[in-house]
Predicted model as a PDB file, atoms N, CA, C, CB and O in Angstrom, pLDDT in the B-factor column:
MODEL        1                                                                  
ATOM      1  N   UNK A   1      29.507  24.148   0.151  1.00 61.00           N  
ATOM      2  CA  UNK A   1      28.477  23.466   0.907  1.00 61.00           C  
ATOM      3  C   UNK A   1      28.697  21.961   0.809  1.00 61.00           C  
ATOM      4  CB  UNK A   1      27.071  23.854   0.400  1.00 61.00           C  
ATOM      5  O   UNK A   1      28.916  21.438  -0.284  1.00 61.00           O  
ATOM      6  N   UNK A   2      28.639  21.241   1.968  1.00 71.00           N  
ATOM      7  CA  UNK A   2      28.735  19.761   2.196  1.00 71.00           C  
ATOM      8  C   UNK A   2      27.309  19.413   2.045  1.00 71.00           C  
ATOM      9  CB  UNK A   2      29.385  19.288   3.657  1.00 71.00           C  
ATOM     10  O   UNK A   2      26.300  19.749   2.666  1.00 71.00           O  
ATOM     11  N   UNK A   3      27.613  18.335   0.635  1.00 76.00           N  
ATOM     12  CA  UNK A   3      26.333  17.429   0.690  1.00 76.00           C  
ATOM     13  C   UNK A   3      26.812  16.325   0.947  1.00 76.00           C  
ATOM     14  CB  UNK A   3      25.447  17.305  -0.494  1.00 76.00           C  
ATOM     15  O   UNK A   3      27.885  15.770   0.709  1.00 76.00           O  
ATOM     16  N   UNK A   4      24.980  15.806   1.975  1.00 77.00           N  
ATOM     17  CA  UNK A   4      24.727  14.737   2.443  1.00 77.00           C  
ATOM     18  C   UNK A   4      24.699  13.554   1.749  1.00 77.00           C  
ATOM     19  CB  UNK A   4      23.844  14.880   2.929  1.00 77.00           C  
ATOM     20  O   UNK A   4      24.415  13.752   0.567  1.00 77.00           O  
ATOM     21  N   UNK A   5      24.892  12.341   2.036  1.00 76.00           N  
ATOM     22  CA  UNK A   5      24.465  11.308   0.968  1.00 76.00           C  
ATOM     23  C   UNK A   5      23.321  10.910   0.974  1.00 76.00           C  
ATOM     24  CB  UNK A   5      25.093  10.223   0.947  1.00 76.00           C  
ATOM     25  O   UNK A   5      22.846  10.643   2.078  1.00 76.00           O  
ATOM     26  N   UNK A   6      22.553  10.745  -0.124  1.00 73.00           N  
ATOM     27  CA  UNK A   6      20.875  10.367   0.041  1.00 73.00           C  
ATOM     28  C   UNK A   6      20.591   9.487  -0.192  1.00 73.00           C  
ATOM     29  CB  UNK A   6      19.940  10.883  -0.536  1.00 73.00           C  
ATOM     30  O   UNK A   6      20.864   9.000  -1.289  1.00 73.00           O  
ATOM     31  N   UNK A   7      19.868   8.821   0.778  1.00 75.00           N  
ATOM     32  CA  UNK A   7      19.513   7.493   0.615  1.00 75.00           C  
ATOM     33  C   UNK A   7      18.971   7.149  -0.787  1.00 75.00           C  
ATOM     34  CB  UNK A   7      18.553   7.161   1.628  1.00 75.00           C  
ATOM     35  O   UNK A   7      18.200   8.011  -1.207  1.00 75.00           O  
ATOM     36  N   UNK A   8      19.180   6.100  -1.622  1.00 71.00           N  
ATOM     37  CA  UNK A   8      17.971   5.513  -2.798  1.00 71.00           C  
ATOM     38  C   UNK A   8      16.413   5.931  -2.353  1.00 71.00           C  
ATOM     39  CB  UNK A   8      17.992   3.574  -2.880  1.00 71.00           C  
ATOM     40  O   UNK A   8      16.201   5.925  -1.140  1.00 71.00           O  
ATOM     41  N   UNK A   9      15.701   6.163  -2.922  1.00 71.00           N  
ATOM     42  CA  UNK A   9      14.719   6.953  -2.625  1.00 71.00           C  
ATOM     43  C   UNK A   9      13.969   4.246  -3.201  1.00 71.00           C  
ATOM     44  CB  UNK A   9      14.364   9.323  -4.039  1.00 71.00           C  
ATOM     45  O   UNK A   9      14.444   3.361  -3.913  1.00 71.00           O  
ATOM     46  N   UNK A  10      12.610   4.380  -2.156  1.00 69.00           N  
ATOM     47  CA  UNK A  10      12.195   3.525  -2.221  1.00 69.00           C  
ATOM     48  C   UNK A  10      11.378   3.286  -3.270  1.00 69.00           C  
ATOM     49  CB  UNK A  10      11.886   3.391  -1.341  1.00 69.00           C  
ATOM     50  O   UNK A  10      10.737   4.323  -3.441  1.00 69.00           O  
ATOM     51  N   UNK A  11      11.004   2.327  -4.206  1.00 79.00           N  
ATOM     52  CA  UNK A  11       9.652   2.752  -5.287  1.00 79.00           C  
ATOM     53  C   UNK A  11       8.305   2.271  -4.920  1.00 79.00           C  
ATOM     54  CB  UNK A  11       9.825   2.117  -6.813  1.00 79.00           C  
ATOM     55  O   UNK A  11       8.399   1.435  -4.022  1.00 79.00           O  
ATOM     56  N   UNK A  12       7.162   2.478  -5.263  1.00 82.00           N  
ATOM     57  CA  UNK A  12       6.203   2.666  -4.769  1.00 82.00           C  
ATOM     58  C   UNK A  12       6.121   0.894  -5.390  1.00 82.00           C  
ATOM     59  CB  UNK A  12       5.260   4.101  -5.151  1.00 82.00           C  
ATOM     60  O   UNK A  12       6.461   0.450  -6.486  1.00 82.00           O  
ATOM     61  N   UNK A  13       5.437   0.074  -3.991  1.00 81.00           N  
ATOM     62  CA  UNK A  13       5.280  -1.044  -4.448  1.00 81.00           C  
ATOM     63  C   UNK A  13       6.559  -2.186  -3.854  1.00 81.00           C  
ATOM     64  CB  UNK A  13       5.190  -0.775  -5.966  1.00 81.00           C  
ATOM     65  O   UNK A  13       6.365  -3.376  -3.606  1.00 81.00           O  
ATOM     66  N   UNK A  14       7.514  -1.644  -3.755  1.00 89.00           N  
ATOM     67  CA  UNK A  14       8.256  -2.106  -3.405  1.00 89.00           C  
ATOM     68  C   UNK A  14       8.305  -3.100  -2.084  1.00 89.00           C  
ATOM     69  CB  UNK A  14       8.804  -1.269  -3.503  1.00 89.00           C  
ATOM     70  O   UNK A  14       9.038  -4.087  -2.018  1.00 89.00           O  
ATOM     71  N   UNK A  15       7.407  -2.675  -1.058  1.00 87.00           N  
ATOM     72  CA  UNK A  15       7.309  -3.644   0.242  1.00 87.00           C  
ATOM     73  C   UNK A  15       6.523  -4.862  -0.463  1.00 87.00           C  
ATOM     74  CB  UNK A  15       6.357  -2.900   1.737  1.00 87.00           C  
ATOM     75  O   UNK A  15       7.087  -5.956  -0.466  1.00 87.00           O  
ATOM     76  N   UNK A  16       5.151  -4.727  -1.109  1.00 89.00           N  
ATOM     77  CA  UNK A  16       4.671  -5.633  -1.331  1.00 89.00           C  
ATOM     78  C   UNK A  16       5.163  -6.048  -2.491  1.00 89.00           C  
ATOM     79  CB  UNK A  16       3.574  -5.534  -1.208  1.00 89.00           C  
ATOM     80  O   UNK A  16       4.551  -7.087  -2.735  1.00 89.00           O  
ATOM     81  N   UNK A  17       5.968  -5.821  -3.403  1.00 90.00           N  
ATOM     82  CA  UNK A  17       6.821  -6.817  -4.295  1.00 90.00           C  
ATOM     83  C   UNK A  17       7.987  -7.799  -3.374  1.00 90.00           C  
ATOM     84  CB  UNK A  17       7.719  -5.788  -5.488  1.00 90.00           C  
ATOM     85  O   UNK A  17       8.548  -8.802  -3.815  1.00 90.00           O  
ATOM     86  N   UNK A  18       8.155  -7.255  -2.104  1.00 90.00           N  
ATOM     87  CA  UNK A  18       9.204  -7.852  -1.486  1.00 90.00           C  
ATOM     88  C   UNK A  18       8.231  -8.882  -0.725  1.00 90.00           C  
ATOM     89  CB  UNK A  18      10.221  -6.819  -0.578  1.00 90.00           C  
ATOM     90  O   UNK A  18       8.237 -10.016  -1.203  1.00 90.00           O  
ATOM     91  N   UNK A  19       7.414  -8.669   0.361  1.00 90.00           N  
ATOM     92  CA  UNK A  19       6.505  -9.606   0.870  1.00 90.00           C  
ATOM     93  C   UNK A  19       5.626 -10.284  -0.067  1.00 90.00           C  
ATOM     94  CB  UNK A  19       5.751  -9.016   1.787  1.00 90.00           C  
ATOM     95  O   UNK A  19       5.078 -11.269   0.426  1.00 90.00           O  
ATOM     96  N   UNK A  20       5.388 -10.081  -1.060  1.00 91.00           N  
ATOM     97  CA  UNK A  20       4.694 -11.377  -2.290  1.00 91.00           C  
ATOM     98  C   UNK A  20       5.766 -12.576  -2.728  1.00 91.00           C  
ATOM     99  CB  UNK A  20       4.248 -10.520  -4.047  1.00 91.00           C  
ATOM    100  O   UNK A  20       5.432 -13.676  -3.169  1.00 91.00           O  
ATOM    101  N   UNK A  21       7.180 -12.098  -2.497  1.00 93.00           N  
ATOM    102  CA  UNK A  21       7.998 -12.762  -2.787  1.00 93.00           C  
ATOM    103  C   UNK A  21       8.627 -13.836  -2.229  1.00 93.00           C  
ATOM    104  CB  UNK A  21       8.521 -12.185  -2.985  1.00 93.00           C  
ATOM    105  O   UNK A  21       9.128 -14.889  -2.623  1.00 93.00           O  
ATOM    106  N   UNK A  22       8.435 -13.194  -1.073  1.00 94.00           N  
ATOM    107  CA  UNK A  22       9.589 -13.940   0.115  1.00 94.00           C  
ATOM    108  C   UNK A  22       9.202 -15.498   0.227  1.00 94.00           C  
ATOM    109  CB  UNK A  22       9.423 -13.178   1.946  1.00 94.00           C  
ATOM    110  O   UNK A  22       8.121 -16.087   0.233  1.00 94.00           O  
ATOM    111  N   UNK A  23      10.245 -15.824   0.294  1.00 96.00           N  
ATOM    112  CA  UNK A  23       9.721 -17.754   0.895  1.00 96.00           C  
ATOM    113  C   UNK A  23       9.561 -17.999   2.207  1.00 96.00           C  
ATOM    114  CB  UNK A  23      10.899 -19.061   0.633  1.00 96.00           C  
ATOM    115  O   UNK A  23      10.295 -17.729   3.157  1.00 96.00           O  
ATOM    116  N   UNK A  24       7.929 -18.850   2.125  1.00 97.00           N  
ATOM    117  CA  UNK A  24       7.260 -18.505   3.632  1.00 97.00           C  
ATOM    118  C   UNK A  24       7.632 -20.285   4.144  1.00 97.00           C  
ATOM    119  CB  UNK A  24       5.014 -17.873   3.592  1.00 97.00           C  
ATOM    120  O   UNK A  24       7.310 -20.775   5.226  1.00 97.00           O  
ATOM    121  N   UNK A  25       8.220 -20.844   3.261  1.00 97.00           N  
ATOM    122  CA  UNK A  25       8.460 -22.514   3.951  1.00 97.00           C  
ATOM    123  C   UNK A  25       9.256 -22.153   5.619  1.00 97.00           C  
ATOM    124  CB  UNK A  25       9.935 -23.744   2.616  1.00 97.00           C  
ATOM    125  O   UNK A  25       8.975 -22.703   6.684  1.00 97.00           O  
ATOM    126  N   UNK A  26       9.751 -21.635   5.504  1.00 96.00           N  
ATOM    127  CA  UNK A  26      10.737 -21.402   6.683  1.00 96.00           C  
ATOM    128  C   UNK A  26       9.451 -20.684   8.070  1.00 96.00           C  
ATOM    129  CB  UNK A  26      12.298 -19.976   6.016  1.00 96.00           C  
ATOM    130  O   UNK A  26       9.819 -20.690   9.244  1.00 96.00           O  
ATOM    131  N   UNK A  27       8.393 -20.276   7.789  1.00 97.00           N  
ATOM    132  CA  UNK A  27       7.602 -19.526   9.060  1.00 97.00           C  
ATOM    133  C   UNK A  27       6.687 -20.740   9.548  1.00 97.00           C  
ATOM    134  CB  UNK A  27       6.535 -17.989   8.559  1.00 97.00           C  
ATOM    135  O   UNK A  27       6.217 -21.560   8.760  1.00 97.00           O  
ATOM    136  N   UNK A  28       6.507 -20.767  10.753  1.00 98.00           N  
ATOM    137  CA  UNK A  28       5.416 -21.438  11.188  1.00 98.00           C  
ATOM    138  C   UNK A  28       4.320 -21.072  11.266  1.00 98.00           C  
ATOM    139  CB  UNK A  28       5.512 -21.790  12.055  1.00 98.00           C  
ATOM    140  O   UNK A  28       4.078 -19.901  10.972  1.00 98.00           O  
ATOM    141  N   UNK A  29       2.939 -22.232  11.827  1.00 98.00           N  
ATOM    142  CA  UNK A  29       1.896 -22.094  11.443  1.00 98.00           C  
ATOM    143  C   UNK A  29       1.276 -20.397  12.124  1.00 98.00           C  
ATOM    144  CB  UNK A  29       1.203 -23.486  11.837  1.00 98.00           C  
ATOM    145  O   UNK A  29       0.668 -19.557  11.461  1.00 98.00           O  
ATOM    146  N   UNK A  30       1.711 -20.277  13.767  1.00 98.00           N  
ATOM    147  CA  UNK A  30       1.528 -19.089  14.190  1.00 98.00           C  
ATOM    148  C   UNK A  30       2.019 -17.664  13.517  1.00 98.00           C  
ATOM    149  CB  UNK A  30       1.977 -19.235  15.285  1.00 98.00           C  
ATOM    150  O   UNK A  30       1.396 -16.668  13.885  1.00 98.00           O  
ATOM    151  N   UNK A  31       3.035 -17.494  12.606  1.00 98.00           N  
ATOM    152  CA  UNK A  31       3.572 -16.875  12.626  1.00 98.00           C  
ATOM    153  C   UNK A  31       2.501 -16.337  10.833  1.00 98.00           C  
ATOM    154  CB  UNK A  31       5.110 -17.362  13.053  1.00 98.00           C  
ATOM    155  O   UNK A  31       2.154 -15.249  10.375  1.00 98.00           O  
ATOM    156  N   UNK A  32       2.404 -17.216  10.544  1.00 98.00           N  
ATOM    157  CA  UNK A  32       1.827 -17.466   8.863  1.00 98.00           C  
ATOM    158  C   UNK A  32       0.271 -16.888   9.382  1.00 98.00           C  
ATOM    159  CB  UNK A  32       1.850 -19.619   8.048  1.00 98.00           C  
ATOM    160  O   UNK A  32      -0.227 -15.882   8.878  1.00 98.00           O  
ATOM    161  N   UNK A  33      -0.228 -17.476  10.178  1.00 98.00           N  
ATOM    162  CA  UNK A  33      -1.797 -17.016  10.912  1.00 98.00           C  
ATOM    163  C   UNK A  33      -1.282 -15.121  11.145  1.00 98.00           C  
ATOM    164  CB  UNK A  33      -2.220 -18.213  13.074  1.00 98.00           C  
ATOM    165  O   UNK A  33      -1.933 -14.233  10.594  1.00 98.00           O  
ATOM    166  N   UNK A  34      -0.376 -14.897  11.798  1.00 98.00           N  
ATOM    167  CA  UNK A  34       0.152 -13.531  12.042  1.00 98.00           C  
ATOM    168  C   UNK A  34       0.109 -12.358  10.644  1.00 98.00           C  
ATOM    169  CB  UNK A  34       1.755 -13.812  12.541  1.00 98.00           C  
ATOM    170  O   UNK A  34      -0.495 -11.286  10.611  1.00 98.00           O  
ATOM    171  N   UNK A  35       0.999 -13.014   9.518  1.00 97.00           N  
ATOM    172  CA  UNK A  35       0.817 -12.909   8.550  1.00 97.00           C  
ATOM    173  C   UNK A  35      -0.488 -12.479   7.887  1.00 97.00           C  
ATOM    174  CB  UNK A  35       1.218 -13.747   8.324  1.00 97.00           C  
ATOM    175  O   UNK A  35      -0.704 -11.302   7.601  1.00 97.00           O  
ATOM    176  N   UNK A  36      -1.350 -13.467   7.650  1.00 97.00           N  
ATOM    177  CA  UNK A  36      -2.266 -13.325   7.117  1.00 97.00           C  
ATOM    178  C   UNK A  36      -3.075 -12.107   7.602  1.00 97.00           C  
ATOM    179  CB  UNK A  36      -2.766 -14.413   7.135  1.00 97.00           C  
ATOM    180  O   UNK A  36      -3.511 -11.208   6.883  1.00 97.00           O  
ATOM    181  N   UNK A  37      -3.217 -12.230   9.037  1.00 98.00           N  
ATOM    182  CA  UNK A  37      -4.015 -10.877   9.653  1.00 98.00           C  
ATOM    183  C   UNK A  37      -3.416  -9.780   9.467  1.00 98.00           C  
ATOM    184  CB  UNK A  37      -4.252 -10.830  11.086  1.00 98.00           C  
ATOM    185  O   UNK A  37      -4.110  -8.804   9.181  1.00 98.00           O  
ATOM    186  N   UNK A  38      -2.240  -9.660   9.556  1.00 96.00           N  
ATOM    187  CA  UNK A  38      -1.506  -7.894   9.064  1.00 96.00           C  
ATOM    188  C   UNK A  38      -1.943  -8.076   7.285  1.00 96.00           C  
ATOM    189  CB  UNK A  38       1.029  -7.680   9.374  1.00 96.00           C  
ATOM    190  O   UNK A  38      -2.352  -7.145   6.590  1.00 96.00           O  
ATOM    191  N   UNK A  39      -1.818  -8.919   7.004  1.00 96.00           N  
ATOM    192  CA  UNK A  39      -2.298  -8.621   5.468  1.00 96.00           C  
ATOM    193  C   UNK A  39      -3.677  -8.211   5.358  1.00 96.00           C  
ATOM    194  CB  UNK A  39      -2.172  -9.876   4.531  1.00 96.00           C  
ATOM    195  O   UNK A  39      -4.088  -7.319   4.616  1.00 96.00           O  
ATOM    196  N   UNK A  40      -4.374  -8.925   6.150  1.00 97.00           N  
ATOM    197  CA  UNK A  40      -6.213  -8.244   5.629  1.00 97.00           C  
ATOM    198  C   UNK A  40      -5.959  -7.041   6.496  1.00 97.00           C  
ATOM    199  CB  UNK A  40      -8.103  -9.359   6.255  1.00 97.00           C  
ATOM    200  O   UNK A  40      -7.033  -6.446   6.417  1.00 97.00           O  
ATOM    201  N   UNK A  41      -5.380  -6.518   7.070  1.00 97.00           N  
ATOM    202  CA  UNK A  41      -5.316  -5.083   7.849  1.00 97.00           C  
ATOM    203  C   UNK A  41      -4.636  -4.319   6.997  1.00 97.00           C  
ATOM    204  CB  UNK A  41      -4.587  -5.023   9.292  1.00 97.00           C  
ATOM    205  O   UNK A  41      -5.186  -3.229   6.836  1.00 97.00           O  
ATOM    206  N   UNK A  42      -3.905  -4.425   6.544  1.00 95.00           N  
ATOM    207  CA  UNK A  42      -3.710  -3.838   5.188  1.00 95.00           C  
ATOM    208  C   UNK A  42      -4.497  -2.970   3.933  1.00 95.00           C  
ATOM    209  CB  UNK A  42      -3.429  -4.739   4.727  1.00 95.00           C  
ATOM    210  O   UNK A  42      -4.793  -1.882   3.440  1.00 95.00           O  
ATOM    211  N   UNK A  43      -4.587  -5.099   3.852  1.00 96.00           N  
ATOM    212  CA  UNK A  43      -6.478  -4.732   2.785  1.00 96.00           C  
ATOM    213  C   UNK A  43      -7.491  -3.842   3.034  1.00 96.00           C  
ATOM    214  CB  UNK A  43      -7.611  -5.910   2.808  1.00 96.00           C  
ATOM    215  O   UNK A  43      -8.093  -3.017   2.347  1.00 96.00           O  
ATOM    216  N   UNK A  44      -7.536  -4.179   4.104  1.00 98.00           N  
ATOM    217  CA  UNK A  44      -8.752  -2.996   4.522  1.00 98.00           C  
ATOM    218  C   UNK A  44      -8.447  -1.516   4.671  1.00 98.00           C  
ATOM    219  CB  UNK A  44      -9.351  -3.304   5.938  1.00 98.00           C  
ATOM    220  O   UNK A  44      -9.157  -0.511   4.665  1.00 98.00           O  
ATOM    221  N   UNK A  45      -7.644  -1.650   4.755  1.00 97.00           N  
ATOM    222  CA  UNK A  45      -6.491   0.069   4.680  1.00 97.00           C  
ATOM    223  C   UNK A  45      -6.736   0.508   3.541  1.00 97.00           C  
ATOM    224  CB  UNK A  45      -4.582   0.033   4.712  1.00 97.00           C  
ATOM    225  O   UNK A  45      -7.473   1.479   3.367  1.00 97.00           O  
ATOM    226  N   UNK A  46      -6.226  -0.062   2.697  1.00 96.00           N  
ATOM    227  CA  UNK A  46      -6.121  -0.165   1.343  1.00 96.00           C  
ATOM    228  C   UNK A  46      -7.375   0.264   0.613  1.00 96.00           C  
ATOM    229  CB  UNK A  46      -5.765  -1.489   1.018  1.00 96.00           C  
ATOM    230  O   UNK A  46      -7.529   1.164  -0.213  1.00 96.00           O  
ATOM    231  N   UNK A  47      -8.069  -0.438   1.025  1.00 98.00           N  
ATOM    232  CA  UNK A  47      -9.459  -0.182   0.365  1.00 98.00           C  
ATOM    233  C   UNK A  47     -10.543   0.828   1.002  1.00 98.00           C  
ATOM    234  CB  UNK A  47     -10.146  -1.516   0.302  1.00 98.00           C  
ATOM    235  O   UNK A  47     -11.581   1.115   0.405  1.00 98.00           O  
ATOM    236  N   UNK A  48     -10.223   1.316   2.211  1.00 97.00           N  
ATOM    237  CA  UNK A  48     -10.669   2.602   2.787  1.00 97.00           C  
ATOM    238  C   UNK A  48      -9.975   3.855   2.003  1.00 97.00           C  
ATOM    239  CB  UNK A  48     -10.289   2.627   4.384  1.00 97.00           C  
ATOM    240  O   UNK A  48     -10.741   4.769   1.699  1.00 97.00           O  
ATOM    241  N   UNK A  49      -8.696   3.978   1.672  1.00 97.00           N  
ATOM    242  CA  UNK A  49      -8.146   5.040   1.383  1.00 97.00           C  
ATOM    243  C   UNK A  49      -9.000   5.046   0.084  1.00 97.00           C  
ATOM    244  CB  UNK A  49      -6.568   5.080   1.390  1.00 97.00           C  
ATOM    245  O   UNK A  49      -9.835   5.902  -0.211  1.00 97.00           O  
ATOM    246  N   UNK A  50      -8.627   3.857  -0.706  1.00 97.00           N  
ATOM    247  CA  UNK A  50      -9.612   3.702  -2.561  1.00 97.00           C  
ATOM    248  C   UNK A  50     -10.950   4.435  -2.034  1.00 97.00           C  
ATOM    249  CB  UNK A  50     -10.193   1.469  -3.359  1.00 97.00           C  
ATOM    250  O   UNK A  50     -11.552   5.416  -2.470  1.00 97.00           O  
ATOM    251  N   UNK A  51     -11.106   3.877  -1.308  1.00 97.00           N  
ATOM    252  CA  UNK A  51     -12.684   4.810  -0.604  1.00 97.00           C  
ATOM    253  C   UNK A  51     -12.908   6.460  -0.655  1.00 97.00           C  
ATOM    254  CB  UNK A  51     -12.756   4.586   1.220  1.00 97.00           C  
ATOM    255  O   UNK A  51     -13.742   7.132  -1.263  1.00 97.00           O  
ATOM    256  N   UNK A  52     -11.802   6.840   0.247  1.00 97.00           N  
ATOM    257  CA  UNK A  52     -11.577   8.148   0.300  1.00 97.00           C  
ATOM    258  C   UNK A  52     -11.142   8.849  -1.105  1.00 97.00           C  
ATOM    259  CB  UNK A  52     -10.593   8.314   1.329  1.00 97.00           C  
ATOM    260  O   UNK A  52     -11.153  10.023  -1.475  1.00 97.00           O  
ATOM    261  N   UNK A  53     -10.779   7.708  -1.688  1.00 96.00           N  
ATOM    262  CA  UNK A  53     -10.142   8.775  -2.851  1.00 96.00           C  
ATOM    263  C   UNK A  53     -11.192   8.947  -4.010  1.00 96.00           C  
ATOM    264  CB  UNK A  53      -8.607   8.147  -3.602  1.00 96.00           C  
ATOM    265  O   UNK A  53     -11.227  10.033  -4.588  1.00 96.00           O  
ATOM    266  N   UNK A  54     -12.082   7.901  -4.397  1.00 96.00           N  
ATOM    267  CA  UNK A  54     -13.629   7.663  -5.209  1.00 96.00           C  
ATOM    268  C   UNK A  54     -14.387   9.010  -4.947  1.00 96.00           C  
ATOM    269  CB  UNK A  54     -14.698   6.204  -4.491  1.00 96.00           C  
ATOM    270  O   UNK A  54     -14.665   9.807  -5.843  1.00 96.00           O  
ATOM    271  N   UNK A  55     -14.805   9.243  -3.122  1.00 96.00           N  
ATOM    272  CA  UNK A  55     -15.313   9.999  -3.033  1.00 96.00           C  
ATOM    273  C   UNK A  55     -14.845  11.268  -3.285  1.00 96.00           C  
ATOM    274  CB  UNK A  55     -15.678   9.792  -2.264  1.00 96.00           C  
ATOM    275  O   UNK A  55     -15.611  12.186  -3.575  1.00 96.00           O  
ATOM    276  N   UNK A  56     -13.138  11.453  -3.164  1.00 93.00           N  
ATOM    277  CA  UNK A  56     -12.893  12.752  -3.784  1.00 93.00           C  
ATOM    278  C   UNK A  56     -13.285  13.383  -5.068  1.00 93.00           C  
ATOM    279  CB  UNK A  56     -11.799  12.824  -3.828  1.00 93.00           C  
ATOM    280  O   UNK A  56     -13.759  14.461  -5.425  1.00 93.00           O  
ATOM    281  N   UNK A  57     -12.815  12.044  -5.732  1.00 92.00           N  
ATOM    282  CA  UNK A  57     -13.300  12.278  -7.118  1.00 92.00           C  
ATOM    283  C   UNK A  57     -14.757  12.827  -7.660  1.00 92.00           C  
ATOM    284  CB  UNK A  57     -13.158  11.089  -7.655  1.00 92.00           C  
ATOM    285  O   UNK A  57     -15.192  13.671  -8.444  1.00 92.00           O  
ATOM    286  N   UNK A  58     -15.159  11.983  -6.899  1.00 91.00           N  
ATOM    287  CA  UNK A  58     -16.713  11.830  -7.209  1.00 91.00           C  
ATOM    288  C   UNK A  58     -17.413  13.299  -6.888  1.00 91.00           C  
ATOM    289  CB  UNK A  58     -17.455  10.532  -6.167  1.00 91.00           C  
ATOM    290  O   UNK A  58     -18.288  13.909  -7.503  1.00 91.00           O  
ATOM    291  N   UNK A  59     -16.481  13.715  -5.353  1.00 91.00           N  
ATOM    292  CA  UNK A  59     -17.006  15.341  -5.364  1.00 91.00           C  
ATOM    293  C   UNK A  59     -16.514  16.594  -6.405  1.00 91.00           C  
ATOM    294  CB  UNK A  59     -16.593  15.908  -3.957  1.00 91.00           C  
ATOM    295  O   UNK A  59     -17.120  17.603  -6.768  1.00 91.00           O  
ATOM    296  N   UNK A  60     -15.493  16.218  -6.646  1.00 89.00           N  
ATOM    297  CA  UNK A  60     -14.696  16.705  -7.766  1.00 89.00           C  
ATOM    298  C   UNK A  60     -15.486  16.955  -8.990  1.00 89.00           C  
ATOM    299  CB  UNK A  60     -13.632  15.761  -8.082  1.00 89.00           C  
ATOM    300  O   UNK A  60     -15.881  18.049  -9.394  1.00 89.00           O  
ATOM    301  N   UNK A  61     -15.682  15.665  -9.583  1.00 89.00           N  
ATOM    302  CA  UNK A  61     -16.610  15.460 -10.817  1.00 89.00           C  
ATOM    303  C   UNK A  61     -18.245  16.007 -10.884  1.00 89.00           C  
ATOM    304  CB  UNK A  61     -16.653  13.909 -10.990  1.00 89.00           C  
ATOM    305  O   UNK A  61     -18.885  16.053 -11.935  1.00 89.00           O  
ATOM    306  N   UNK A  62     -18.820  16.439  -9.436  1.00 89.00           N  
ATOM    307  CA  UNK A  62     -19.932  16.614  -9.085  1.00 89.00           C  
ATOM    308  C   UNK A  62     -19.799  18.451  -9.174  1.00 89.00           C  
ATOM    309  CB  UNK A  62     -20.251  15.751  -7.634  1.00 89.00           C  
ATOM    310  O   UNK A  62     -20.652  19.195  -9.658  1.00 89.00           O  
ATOM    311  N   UNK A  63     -18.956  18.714  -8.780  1.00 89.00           N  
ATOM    312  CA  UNK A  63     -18.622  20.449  -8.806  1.00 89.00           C  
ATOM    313  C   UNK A  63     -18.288  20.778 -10.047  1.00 89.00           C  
ATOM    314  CB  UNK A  63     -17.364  21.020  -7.876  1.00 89.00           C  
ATOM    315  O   UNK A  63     -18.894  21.639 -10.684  1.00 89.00           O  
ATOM    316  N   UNK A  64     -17.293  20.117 -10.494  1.00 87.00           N  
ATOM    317  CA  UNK A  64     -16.719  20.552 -12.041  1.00 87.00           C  
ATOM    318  C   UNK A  64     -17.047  20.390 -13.103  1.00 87.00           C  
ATOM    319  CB  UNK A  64     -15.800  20.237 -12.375  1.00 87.00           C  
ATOM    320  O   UNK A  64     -16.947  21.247 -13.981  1.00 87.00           O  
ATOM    321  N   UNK A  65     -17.654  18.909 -13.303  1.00 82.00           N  
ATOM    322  CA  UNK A  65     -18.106  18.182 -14.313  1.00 82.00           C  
ATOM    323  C   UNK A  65     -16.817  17.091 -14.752  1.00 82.00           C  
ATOM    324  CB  UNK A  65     -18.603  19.233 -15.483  1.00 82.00           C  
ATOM    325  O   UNK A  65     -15.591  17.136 -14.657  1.00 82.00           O  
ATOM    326  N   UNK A  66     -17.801  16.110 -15.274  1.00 73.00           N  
ATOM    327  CA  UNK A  66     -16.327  14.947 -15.470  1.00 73.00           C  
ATOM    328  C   UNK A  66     -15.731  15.811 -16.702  1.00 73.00           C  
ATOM    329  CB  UNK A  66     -16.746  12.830 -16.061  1.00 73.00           C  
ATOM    330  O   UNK A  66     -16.196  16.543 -17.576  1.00 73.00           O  
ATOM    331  N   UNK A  67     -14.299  15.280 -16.263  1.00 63.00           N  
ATOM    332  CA  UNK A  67     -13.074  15.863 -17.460  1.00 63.00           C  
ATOM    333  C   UNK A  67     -12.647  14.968 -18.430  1.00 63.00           C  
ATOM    334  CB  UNK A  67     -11.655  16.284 -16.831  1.00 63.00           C  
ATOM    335  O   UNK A  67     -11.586  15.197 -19.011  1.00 63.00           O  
ATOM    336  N   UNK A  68     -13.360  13.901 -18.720  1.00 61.00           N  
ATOM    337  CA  UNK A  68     -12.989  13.104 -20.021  1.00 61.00           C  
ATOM    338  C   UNK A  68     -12.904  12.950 -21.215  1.00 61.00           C  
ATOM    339  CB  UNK A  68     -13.262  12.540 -20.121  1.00 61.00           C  
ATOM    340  O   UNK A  68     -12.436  11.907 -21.671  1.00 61.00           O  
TER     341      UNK A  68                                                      
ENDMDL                                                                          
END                                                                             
């Protein structure tokens, strides 16, 4: 059997260790304004899913009892 080559698998964190990093001297003011808004769209992503996942828990912990 022929195996494929597999890509490096990505690590979690990795985009935003790369975009926290990058040097933004080089973007302009439009482009930095651009920026910023995909970032709070993000955020808010971000913090809906934390959302979704609280309440899993929370139903979780409500059926089962907390497991601590």
């Amino acid at each position: 059997m022929i195996e494929e080559p597999v890509e490096p698998r990505a690590f979690r964190g990795d985009a935003l260790n790369t975009a926290t990093h990058e040097n933004l001297e080089s973007y302009g003011v439009r482009e930095l304004e651009e920026r910023i808004e995909a970032l709070e769209a993000e955020v808010a992503r971000t913090k809906a899913q934390l959302s979704k996942k609280k309440a899993g828990r929370a139903a979780a912990d409500a059926l089962f009892g907390r497991l601590d």
